[in-house]
C-alpha positions as CSV (number, residue, x, y, z in Angstrom):
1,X,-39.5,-59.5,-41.2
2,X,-36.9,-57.6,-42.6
3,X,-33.9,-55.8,-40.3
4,X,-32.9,-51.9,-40.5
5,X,-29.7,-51.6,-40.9
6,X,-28.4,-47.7,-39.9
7,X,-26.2,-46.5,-42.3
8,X,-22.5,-46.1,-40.9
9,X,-19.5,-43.9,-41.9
10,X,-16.0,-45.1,-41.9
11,X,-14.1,-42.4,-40.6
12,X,-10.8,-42.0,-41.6
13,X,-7.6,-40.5,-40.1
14,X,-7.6,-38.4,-43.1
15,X,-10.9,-36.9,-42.1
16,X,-10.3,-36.3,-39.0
17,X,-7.5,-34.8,-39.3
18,X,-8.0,-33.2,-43.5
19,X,-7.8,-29.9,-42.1
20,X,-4.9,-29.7,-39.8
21,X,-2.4,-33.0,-40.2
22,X,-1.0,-34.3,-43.7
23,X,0.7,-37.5,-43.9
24,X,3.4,-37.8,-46.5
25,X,5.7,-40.9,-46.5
26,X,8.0,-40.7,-43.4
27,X,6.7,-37.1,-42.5
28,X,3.3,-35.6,-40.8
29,X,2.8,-32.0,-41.3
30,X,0.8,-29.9,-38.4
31,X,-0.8,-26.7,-39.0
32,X,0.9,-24.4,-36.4
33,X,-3.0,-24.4,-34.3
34,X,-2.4,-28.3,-33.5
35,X,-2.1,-28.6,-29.8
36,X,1.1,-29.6,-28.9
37,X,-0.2,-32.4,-27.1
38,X,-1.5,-33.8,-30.9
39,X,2.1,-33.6,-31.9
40,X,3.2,-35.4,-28.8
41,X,0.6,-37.9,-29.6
42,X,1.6,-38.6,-33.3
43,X,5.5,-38.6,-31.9
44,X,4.4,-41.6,-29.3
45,X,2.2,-43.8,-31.7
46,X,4.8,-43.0,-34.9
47,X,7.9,-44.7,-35.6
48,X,11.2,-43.6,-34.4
49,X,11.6,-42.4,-38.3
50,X,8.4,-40.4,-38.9
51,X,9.3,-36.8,-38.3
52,X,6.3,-35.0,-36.6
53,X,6.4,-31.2,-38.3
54,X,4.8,-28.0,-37.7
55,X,4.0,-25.7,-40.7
56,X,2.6,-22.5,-41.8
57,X,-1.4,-23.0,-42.7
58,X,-0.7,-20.5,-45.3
59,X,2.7,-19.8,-46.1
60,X,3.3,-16.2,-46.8
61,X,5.8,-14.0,-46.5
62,X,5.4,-11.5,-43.5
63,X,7.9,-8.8,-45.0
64,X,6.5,-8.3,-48.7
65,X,3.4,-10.8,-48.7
66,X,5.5,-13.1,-51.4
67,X,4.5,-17.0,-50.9
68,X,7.2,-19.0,-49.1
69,X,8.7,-22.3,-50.5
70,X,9.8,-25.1,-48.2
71,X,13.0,-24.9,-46.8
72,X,14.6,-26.9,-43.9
73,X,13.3,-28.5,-40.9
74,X,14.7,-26.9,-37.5
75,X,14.2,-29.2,-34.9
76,X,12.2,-27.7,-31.5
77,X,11.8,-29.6,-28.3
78,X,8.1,-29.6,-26.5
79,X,9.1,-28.8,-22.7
80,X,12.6,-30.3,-23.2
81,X,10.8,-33.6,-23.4
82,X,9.5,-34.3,-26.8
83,X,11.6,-33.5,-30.3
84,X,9.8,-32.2,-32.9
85,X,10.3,-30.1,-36.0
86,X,9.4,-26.5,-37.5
87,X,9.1,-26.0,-41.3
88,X,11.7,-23.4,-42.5
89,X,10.9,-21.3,-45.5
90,X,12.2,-19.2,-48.1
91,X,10.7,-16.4,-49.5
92,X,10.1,-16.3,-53.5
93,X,10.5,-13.2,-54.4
94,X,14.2,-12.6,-55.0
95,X,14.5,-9.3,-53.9
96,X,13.4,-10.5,-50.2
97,X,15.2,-13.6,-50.1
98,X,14.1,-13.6,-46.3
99,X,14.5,-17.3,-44.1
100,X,11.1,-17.6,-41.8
101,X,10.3,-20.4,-39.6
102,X,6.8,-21.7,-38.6
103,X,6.1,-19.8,-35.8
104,X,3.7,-21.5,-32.9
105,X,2.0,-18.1,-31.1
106,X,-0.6,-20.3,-29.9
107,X,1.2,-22.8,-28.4
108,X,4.7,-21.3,-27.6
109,X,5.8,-17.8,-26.7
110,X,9.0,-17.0,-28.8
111,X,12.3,-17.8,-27.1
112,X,10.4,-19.8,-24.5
113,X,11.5,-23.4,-23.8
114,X,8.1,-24.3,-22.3
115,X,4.7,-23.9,-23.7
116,X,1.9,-21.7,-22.7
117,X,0.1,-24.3,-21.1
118,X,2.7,-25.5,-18.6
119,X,3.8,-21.8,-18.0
120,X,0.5,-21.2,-16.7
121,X,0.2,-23.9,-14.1
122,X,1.7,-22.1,-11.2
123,X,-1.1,-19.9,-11.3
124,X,-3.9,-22.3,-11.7
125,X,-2.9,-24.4,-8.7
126,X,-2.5,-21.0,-6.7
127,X,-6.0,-20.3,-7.6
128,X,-6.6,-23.3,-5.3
129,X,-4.0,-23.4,-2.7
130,X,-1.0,-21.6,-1.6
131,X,1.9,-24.0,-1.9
132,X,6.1,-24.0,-2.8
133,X,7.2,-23.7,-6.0
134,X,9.3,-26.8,-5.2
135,X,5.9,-28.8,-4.7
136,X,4.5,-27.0,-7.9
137,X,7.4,-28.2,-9.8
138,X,6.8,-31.8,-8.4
139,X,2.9,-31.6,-9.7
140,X,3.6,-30.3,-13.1
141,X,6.4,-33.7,-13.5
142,X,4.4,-36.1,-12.1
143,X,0.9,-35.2,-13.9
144,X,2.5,-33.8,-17.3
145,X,5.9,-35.6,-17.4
146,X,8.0,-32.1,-17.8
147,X,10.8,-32.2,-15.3
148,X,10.9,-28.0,-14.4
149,X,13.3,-26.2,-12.3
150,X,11.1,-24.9,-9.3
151,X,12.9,-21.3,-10.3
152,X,11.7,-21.4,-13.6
153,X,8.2,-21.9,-12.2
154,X,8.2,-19.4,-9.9
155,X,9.3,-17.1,-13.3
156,X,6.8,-18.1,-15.6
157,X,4.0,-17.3,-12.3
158,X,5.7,-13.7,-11.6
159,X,5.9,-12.8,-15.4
160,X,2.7,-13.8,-16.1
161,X,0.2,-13.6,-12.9
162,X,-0.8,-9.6,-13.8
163,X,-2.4,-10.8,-17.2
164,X,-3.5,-14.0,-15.7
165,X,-5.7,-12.9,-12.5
166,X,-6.5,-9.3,-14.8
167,X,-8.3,-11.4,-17.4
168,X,-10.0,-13.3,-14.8
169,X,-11.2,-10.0,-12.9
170,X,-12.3,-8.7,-15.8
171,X,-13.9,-11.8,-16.6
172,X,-16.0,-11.5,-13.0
173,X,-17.0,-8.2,-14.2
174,X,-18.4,-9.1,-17.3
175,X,-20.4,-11.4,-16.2
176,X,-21.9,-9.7,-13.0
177,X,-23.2,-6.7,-15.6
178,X,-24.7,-9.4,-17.8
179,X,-26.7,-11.2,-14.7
180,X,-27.1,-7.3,-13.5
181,X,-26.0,-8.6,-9.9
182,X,-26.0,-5.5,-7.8
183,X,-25.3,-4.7,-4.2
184,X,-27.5,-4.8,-1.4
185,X,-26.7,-2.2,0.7
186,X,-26.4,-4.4,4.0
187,X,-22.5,-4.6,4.4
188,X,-20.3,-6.4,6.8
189,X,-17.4,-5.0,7.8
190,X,-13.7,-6.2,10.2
191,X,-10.5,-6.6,10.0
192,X,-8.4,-9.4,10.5
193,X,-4.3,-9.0,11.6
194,X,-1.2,-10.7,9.8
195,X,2.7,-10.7,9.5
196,X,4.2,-10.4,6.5
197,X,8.5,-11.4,7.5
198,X,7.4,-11.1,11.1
199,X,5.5,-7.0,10.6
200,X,2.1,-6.6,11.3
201,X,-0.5,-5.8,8.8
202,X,-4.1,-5.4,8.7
203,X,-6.4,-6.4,6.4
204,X,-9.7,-4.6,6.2
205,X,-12.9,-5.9,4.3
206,X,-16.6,-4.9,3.5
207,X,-18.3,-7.1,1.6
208,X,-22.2,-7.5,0.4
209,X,-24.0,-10.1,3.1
210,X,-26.8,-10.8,0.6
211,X,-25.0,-11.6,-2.6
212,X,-21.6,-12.0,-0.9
213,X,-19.8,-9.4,-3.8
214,X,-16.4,-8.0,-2.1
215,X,-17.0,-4.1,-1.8
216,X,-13.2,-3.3,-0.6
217,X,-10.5,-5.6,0.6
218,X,-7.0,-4.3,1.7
219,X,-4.0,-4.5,3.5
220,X,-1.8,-1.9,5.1
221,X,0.8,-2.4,8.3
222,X,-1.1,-2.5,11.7
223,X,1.3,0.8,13.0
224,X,-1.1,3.1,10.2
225,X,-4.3,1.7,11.6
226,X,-6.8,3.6,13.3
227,X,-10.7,5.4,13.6
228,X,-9.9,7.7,11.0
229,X,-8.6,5.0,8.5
230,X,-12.1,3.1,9.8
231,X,-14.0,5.7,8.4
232,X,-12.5,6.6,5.1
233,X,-12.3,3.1,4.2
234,X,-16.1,2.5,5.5
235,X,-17.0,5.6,3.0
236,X,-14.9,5.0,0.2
237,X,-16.2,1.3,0.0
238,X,-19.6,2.6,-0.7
239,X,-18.8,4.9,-3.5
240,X,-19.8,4.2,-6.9
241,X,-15.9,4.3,-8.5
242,X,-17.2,2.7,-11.6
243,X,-16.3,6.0,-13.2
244,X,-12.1,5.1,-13.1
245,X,-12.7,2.3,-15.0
246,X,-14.4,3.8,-17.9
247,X,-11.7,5.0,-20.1
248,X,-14.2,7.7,-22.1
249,X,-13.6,9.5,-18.6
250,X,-9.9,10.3,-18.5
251,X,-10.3,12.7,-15.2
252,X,-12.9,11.2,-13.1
253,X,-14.8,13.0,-9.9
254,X,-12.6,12.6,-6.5
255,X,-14.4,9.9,-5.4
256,X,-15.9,11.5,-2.4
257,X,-17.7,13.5,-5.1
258,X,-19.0,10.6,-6.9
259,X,-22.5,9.4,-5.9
260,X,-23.0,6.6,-3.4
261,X,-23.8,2.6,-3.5
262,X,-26.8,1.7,-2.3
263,X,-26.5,1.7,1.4
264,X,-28.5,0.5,3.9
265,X,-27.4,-1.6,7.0
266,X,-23.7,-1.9,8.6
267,X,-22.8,-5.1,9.9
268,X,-20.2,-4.8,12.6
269,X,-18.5,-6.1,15.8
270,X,-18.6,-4.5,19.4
271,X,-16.0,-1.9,18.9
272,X,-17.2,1.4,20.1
273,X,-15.4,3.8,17.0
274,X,-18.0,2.3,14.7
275,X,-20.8,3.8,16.1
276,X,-20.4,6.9,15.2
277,X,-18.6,6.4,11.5
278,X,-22.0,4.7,10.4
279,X,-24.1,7.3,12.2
280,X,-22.6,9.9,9.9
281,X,-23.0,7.8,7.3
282,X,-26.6,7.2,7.9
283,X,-27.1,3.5,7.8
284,X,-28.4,1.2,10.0
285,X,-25.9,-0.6,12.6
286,X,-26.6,-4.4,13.2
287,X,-23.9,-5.3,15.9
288,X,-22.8,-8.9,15.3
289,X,-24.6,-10.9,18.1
290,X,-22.3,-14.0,17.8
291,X,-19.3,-11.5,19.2
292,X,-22.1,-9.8,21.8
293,X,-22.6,-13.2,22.9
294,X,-18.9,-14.4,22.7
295,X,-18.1,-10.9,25.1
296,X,-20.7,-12.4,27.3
297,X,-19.3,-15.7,28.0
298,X,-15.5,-15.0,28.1
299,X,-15.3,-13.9,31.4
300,X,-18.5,-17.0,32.1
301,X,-16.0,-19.8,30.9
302,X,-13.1,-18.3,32.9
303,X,-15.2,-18.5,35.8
304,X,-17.0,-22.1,35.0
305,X,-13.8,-23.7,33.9
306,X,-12.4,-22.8,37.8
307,X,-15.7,-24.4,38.9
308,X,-15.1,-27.0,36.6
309,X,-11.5,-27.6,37.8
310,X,-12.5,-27.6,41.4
311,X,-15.5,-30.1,40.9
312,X,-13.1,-32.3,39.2
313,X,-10.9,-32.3,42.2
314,X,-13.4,-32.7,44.8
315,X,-14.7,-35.7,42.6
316,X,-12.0,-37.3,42.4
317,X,-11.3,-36.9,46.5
318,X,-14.6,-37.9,47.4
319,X,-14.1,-41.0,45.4
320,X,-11.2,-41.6,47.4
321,X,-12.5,-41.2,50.7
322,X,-15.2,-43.5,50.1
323,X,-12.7,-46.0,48.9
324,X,-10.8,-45.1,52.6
325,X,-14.3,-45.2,54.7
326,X,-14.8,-48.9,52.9
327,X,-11.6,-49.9,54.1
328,X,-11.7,-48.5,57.4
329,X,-15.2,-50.4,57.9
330,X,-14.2,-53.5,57.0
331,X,-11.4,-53.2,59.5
332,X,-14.4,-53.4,62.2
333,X,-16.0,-56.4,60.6
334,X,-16.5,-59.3,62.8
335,X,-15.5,-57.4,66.0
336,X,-17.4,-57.0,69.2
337,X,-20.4,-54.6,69.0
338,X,-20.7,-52.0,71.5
339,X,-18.3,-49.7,73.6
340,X,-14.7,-49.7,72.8
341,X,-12.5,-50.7,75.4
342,X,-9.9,-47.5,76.9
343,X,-6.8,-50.2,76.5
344,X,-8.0,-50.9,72.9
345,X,-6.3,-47.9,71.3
346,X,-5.8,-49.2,68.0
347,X,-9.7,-49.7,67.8
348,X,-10.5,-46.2,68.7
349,X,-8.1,-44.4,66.7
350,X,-9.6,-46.3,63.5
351,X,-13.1,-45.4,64.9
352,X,-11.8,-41.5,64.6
353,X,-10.6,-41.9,61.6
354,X,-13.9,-43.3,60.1
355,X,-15.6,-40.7,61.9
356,X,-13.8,-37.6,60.1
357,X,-13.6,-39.4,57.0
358,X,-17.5,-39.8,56.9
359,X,-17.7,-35.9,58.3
360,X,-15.3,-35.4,55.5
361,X,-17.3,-37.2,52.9
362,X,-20.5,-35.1,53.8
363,X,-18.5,-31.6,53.4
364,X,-17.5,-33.2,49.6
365,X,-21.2,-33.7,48.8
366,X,-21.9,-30.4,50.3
367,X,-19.5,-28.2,47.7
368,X,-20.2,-30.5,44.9
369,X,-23.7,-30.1,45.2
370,X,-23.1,-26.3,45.4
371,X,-20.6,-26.0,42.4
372,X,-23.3,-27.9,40.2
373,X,-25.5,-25.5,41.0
374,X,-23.4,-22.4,40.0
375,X,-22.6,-24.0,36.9
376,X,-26.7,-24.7,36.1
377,X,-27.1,-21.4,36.8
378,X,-24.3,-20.3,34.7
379,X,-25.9,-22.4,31.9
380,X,-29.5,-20.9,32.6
381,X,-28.3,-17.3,32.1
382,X,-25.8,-18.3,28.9
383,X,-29.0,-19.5,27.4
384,X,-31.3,-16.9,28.4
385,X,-28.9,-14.7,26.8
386,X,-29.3,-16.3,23.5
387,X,-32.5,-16.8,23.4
388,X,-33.0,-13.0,23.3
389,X,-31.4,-12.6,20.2
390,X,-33.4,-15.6,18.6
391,X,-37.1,-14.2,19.4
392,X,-39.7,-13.3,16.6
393,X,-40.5,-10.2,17.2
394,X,-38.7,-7.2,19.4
395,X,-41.5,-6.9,22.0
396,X,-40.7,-10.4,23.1
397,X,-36.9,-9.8,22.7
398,X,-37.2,-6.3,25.2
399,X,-39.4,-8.2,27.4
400,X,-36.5,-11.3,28.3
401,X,-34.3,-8.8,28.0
402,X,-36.0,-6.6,31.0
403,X,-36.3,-9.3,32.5
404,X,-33.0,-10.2,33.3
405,X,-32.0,-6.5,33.9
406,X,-34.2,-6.2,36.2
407,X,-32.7,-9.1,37.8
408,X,-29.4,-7.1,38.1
409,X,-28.5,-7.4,41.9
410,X,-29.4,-11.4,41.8
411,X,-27.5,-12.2,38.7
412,X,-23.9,-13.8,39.1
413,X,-21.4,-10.6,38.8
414,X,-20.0,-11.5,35.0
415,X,-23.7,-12.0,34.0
416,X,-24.8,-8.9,35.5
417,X,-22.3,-6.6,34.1
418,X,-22.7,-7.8,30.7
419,X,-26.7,-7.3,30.9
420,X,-25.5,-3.9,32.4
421,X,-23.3,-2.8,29.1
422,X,-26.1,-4.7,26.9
423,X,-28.3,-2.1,28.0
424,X,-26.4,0.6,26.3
425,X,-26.9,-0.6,22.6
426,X,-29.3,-3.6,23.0
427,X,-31.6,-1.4,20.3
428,X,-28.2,-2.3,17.6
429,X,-28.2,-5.5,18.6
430,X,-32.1,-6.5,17.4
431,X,-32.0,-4.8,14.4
432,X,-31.5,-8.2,12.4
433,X,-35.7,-9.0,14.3
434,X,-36.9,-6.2,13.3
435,X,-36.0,-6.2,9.4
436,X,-35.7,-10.4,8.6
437,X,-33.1,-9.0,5.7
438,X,-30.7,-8.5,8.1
439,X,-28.0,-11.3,9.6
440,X,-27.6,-11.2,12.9
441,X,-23.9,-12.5,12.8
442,X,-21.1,-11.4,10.9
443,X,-20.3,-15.1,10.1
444,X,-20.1,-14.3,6.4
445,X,-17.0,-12.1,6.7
446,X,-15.5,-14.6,9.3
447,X,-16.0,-17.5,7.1
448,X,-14.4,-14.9,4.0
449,X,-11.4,-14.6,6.1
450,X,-11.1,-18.1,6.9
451,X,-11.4,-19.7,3.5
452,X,-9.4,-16.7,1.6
453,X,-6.7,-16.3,4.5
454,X,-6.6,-19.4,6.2
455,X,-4.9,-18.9,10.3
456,X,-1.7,-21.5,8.6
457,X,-0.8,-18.6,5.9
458,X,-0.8,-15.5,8.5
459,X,3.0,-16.1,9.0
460,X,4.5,-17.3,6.0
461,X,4.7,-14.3,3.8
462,X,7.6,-12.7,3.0
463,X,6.6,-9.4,0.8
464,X,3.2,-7.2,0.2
465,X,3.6,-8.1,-3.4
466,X,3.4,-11.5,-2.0
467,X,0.5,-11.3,0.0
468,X,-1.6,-9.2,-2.4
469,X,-1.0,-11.4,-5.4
470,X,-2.4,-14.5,-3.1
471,X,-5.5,-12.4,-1.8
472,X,-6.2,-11.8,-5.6
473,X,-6.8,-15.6,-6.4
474,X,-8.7,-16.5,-3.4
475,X,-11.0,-13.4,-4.1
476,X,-11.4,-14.9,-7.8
477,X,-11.9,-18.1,-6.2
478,X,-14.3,-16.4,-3.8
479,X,-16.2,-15.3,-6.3
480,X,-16.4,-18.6,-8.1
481,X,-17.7,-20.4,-5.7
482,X,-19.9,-17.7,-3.5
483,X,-21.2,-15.5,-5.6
484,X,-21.1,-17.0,-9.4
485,X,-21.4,-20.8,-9.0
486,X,-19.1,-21.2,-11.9
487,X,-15.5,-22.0,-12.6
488,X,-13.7,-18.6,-14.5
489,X,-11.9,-19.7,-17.7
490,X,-9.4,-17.6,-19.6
């Protein structure tokens, strides 16, 4: 039996590298599309003497398209760190004469210390969290070795965030056409309140509870805030303003001319100037049950955390007056049963004080035994409540639900007028039974806020540039992980 033996190449530096990297006696020559991190490479593994040089692929003149000859070396330091050199040439043609060194376009903007890859940094670690320059400076020496003035960071993310997050946005675009994601039409809409150097803003959002796509998301200060901004932001979400961005359409429509989203149901809180915003915009209104229910049991805790209080105390003083009546009977151990004697004073006035201790103890029982039982039925009701909201079908929902109202005058008072005020829109708040397409909560848009404006950032900003340049990565990064499933790479 004979063995197979696979056939094996030796590769080579050389052909590995044939392409980009020469190797002439003390010198190795880089095309000028070598990563710079090759060249730092080379620079670690070579000896002090070998000089590590970027040249032109094809050296030709970019003023009169003569070749170039070899030159001079002009030394150029990666991030201040790492010395290499760029090939110098001269042009041939005599009547040009013209100097030009290797230029790196790739790697290097021109009259930039750092290269492209550092510069860009800030940005990608403020697609993932909101932190000092100072601590992005930190990063960037620690994982890359660059030692970088938290200034010069904080330039290199202004100068070139715009380009950075547009490319990405664009990006989103692109591929949301290719997969031919398209709204829903069942929107959820709030706002959420901030301070940008101690002013109050607003931030108002609708965004797609199916496929989680951002309709509108914007800021403005709190004092410019009101019903009529509600509904012009609530209609110019749902207009179709593709049109702006299509550049063979220099003067679009205004875009309450333009034609609409598809539009179906309104997800909203309990506040009363919605009702008639997405009446006129004839949609649907789901009314989020998690903030019906949380209205409902505001006023319940207030009440049950009192109770609460007050068992606790009476618990507590019961305990100690059974600890007393213990002691108090074992002062009577071992004495003479029967009638107390009138001369033995100190023998009767302990037999009083047992006596109203055990009276005492009694009551206790009595109003703990009671305050149990408003808080059961406390529970009962907070439960019945929810369970109307969680029933199959609406016949079983309006039956609880008349149940309880017609319960009115034996309900406990914060019970009663909530089933009271439920009364008024109960038919917005089943809407998510009737059509199973529908959430029943606005958790979506809560959880938005959360993760894309967390409650620690609502303080720190100092500028709406500020702000808005944040709220642009975390809506990228919304995207990435909500509605894509991908990671965006420019």
């Amino acid at each position: 039996m004979t063995l197979k033996i696979a056939p094996t190449d030796i590769i080579s530096a050389e052909i590995v590298f044939k392409d980009y990297v020469t190797f002439k006696e003390n010198k190795v020559y880089l095309t000028e599309d070598v990563p710079e991190h090759i060249a730092e490479f080379f620079k670690e593994i070579m000896p002090d003497f070998i000089l590590i040089i970027y040249e032109m692929f094809n050296p030709i003149c970019p003023y009169c398209g003569a070749k170039l000859h070899r030159h001079e070396i002009k030394d150029w330091e990666i991030n201040k760190k790492t010395i290499v050199y760029k090939q110098r040439y001269k042009c041939t043609n005599k009547s040009c004469s013209k100097t030009v060194t290797t230029d790196l376009p790739d790697i290097v903007d021109k009259h930039c210390n750092y290269t492209k890859d550092i510069k860009k940094i800030g940005n990608e670690l403020e697609d993932l969290e909101h932190i000092s320059y100072e601590k992005k400076a930190e990063i960037i020496e620690k994982r890359h070795g660059v030692k970088i003035p938290r200034q010069t960071v904080q330039y290199h993310e202004s100068i070139n965030s715009e380009q950075y997050l547009s490319k990405k946005e664009e990006k989103i675009t692109q591929i949301l056409k290719e997969r031919n994601i398209e709204f829903s039409g069942i929107i959820g809409y709030d706002e959420s309140f901030f301070f940008i150097n101690g002013e109050k803003y607003v931030r108002t959002t609708s965004i797609d509870s199916q496929n989680h796509m951002i309709l509108n998301d914007q800021i403005m200060k709190a004092e410019d805030f009101d019903k009529y901004f509600i509904e012009i932001f609530m209609t110019y979400s749902l207009k179709d303003l593709t049109a702006y961005s299509n550049p063979n359409i220099p003067n679009p429509k205004h875009p309450l001319l333009l034609g609409d989203l598809k539009k179906d149901t309104m997800v909203t809180d309990g506040y009363t100037a919605y009702v008639p915003i997405i009446e006129k915009l004839n949609m649907t209104h789901q009314k989020c049950v998690f903030h019906k229910i949380m209205n409902q049991r505001t006023p319940v805790w207030k009440t049950t955390n009192k109770l609460e209080r007050q068992l606790k105390s009476k618990e507590d003083k019961l305990e100690k007056t059974i600890k007393k009546i213990q002691q108090l009977e074992n002062l009577s151990k071992g004495q003479k049963p029967g009638r107390i004697p009138l001369k033995d004073k100190k023998r009767r006035k302990n037999k009083n004080k047992l006596k109203k201790k055990k009276q005492e103890k009694t009551q206790l029982k009595n109003d703990i035994k009671k305050i149990k039982k408003q808080l059961d039925e406390f529970e009962y009701y907070n439960n019945k409540i929810s369970e109307i909201f969680d029933y199959d079908t609406v016949k079983d929902a309006e039956r609880e639900f008349n149940r309880l109202y017609n319960q009115l005058d034996f309900l406990p008072e914060e019970v009663g007028k909530f089933v009271k005020n439920l009364k008024k829109d109960f038919d917005k708040t089943i809407n998510h039974i009737r059509r199973k397409d529908i959430p029943k909560t606005n958790n979506l848009l809560e959880g938005f806020f959360k993760i894309t404006f967390p409650k620690k950032y609502k303080r720190i900003f100092r500028t709406e540039k500020g702000v808005k340049n944040y709220l642009r990565h975390m809506r990228i990064r919304w995207y990435e992980r909500n509605v894509l499933h991908e990671k965006i790479t420019i």
